[in-house]
N, C-alpha and C positions, 0 to 999 in steps of 0.2 A: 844642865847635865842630862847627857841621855839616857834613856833606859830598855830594857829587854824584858822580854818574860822567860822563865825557866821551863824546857821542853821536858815530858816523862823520863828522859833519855837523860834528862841533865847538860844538855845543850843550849847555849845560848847564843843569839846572832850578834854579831859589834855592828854596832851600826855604821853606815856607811861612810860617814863625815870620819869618823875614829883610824877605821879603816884605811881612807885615805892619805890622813897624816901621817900613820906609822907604817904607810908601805902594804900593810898586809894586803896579799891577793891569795889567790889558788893557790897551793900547794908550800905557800909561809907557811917555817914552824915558829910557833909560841908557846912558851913556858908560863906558870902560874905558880902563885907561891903565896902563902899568906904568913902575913909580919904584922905582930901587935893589932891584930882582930880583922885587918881588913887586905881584902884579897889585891892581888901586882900582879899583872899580864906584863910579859918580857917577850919581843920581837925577837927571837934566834936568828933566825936565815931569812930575807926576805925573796920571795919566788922571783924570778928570769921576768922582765916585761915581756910581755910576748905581743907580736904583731900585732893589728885589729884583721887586717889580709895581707894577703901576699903581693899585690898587682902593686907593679912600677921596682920594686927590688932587683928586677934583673935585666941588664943594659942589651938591648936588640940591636945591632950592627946593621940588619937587613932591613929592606923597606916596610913599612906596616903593608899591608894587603887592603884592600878598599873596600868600604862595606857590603858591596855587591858582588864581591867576588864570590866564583861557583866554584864548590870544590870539585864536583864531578869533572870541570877539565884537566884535572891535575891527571885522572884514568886515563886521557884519551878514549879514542871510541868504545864505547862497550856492546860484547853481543848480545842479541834477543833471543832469550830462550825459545821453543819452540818452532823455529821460524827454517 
């Protein structure tokens, strides 16, 4: 069984193992309730997965560019101040 300690606030953390069986992340709500002495954590809404990133979710049709590519030729020539 796991356990937590109680914060001045009255906060406690679920541990993580807990956590991951019933879904809960960021922004889950959960309900409590006590029945015949002992306290019931109820999962309401469990939060949206969300990404870890973004990269590879959007399909490019154009060629990738190569790692040595210079952006400064996409300018054409540019002028020198002063000159």
């Amino acid at each position: 069984m796991d356990s937590s300690s109680v914060t001045s606030k009255g906060q406690v953390t679920i541990p993580k193992d807990i956590r991951r069986e019933l879904g809960i992340r960021q922004g889950s709500r959960v309900a409590f309730r006590v029945r015949k002495g002992k306290a019931e954590l109820r999962v309401l809404r469990r939060a949206p997965q969300q990404a870890a990133s973004g990269f590879g979710m959007l399909a490019v049709r154009r060629r990738h560019l190569p790692a040595n590519f210079d952006v400064a030729t996409l300018f054409g020539r540019t002028r020198r101040s002063g000159a």
